[in-house]
LOSEVEX-708337 format. One record per residue: x negated, y negated, z of N, C-alpha, C, O in turn; chain; residue number from 1. Coordinates in Angstrom, 3 decimals, always signed. Layout:
((X, Y, Z), (X, Y, Z), (X, Y, Z), (X, Y, Z), A, NUM)
...
end
This chain:
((+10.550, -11.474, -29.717), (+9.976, -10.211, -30.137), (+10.064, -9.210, -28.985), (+9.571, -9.437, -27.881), A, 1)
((+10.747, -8.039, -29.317), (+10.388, -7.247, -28.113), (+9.388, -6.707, -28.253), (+8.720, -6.612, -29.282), A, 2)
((+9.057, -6.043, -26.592), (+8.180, -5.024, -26.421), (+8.255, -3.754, -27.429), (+9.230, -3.280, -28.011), A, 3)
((+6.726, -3.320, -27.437), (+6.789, -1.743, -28.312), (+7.601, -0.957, -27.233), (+7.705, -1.425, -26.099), A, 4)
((+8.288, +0.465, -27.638), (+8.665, +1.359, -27.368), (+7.908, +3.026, -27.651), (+8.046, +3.732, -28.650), A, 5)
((+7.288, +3.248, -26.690), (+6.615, +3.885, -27.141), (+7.283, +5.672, -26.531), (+7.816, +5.842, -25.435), A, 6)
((+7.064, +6.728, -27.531), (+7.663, +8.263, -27.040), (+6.921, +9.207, -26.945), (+6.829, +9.864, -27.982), A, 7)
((+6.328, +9.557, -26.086), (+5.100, +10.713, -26.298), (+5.823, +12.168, -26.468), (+6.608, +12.726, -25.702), A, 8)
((+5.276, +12.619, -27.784), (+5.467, +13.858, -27.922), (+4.753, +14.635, -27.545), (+3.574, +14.403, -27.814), A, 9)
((+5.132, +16.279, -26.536), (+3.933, +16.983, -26.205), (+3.953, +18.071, -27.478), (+4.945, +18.383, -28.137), A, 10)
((+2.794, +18.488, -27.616), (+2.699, +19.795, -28.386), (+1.612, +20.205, -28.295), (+0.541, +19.663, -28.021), A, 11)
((+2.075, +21.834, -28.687), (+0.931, +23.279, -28.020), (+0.901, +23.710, -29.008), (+1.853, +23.712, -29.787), A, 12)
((-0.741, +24.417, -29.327), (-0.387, +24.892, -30.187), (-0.045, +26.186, -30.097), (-0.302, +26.595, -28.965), A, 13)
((+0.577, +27.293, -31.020), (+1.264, +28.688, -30.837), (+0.184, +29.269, -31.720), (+0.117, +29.148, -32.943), A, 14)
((-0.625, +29.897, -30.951), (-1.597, +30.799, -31.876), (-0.652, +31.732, -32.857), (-0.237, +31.330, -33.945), A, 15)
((-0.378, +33.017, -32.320), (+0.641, +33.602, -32.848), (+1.571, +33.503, -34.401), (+1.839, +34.341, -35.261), A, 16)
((+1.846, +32.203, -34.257), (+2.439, +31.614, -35.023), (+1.893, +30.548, -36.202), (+2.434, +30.123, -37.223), A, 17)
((+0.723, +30.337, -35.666), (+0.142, +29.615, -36.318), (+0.462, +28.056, -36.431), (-0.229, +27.373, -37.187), A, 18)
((+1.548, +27.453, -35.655), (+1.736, +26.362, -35.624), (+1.590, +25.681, -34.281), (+1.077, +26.079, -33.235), A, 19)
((+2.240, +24.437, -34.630), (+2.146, +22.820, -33.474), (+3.562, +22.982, -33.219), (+4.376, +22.824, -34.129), A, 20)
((+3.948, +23.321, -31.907), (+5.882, +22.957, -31.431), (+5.122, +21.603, -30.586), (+4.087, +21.510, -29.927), A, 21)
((+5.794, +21.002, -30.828), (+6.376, +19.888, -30.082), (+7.714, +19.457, -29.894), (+8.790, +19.922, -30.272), A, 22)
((+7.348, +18.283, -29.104), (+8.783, +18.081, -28.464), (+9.208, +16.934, -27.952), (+8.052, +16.592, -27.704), A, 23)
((+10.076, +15.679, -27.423), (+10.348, +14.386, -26.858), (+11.287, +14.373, -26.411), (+12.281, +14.230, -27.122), A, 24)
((+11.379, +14.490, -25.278), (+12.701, +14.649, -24.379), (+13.459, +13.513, -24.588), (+14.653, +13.451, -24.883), A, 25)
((+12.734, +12.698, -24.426), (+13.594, +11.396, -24.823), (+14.284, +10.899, -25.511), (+14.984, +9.965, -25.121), A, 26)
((+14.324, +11.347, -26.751), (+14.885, +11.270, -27.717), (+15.601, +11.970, -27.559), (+16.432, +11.197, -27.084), A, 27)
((+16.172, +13.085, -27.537), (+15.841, +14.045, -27.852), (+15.018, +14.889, -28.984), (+16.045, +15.090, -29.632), A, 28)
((+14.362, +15.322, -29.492), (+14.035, +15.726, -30.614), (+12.976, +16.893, -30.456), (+12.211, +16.703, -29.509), A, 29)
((+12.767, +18.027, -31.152), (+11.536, +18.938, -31.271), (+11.872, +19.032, -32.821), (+12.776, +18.631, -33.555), A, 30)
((+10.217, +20.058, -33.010), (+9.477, +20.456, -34.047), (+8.498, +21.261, -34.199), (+7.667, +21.412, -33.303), A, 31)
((+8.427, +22.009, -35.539), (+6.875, +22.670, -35.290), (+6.588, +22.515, -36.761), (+7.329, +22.045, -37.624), A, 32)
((+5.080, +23.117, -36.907), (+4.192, +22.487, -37.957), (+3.232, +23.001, -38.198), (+2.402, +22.888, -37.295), A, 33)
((+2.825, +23.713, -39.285), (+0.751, +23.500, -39.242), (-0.070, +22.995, -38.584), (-1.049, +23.481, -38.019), A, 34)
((+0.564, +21.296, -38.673), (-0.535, +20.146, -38.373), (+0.081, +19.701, -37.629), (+1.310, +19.706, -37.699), A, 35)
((-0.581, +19.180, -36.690), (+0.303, +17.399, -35.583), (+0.453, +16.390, -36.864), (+1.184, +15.459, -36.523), A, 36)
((+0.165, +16.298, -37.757), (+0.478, +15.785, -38.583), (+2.128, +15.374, -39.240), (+2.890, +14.431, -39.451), A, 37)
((+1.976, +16.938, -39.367), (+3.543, +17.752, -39.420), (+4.557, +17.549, -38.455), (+5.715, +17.144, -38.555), A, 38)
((+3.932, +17.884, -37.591), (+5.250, +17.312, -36.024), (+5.537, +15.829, -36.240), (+6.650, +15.349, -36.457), A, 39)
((+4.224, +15.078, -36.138), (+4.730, +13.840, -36.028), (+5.316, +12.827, -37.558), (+5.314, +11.596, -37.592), A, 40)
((+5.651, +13.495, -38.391), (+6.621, +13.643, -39.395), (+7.576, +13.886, -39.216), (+8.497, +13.157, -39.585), A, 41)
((+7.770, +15.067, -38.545), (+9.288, +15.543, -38.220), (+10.029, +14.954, -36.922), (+11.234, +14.805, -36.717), A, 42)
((+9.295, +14.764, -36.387), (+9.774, +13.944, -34.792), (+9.872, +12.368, -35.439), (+10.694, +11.734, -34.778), A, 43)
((+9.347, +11.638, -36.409), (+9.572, +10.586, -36.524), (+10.767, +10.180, -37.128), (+11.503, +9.280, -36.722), A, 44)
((+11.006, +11.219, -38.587), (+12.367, +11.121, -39.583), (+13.419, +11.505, -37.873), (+14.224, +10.637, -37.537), A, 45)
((+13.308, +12.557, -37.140), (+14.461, +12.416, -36.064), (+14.338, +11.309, -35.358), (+15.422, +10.809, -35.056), A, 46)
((+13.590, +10.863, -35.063), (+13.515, +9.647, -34.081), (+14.567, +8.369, -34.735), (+15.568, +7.822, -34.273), A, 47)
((+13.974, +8.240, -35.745), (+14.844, +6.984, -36.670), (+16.482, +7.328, -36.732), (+17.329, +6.454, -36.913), A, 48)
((+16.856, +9.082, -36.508), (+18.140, +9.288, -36.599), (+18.888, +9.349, -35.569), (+20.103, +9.546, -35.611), A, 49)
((+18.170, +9.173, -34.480), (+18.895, +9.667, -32.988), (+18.955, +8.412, -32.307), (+19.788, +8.251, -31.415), A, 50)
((+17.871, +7.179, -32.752), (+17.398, +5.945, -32.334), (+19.362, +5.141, -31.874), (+19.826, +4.743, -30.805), A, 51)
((+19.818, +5.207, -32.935), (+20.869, +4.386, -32.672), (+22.420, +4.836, -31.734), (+23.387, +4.202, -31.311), A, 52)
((+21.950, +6.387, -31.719), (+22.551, +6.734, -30.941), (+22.578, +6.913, -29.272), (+23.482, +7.044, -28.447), A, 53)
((+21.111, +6.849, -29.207), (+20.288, +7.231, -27.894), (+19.895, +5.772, -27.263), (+19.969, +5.458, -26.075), A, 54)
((+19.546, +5.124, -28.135), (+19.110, +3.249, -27.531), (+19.583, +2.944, -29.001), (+19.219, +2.686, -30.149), A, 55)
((+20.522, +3.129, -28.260), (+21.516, +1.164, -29.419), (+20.674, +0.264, -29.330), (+20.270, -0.032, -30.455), A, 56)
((+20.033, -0.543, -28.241), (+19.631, -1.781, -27.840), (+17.835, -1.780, -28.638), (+17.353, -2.889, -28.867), A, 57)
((+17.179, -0.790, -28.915), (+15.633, -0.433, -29.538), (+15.926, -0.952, -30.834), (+16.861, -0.572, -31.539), A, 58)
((+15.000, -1.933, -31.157), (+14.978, -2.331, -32.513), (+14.233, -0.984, -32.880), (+13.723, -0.411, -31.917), A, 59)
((+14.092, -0.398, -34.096), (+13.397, +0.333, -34.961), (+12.002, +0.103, -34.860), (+11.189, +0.754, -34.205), A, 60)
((+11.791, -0.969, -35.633), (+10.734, -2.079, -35.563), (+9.593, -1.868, -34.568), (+8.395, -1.876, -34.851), A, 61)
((+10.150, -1.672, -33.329), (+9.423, -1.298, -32.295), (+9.046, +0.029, -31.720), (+8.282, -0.004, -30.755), A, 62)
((+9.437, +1.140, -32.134), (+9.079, +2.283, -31.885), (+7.995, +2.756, -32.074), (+7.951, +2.618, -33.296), A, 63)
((+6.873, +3.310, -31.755), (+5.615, +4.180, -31.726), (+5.910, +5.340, -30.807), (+6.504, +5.479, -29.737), A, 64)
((+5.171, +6.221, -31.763), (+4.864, +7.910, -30.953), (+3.725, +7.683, -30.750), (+2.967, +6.786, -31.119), A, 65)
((+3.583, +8.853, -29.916), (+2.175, +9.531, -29.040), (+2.416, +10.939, -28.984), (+3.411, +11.378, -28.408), A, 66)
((+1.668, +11.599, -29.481), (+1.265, +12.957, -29.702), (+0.269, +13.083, -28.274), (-0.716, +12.360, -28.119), A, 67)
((+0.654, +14.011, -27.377), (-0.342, +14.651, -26.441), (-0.785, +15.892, -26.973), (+0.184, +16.636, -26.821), A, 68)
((-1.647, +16.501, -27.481), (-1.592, +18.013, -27.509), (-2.566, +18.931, -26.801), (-3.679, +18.554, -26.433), A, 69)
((-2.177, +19.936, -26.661), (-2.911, +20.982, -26.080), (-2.964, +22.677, -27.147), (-2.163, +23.316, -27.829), A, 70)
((-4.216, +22.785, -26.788), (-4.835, +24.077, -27.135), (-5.846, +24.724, -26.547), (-6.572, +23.869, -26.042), A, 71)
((-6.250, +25.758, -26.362), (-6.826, +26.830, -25.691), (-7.899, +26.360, -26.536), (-7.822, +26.276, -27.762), A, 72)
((-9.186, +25.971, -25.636), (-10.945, +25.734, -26.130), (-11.060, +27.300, -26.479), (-10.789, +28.338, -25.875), A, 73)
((-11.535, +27.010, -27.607), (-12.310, +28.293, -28.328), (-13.385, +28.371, -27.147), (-13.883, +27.437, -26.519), A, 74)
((-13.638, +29.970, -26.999), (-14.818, +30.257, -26.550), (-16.092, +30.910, -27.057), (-15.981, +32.030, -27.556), A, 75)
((-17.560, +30.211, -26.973), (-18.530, +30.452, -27.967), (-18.703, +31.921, -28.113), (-18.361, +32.560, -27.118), A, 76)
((-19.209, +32.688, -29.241), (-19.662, +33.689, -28.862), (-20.848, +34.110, -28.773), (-21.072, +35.235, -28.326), A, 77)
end
């Protein structure tokens, strides 16, 4: 059995825009979204597509993401 493989995605959120960009260098892969929900949907369907190109040797099987995210703390009023 191998080890997990694990890819942390970072994502910010874009006030402005109203969404989540993220991103995984590793993979390569980005995204943006409403939700981290959303990213990590879209970073996953790429992950599974880039997987065999990027690590031949990564079973599937073993892959997990990690979402880091960041956003600006509301401030009380």
């Amino acid at each position: 059995m191998q080890k997990p493989v694990i890819f942390t995605i970072s994502a910010v959120w874009d006030e402005e825009a109203s969404v989540w960009s993220g991103h995984c260098d590793d993979l390569p892969a980005a995204a943006d979204a409403p939700t981290l929900d959303g990213v990590l949907e879209k970073i996953n369907a790429m992950a599974m597509d880039l997987l065999p190109d990027n690590f031949p040797n990564i079973d599937p099987s073993t892959v997990f993401l990690q979402i880091t995210a960041l956003r600006e703390a509301a401030v009380a009023a």
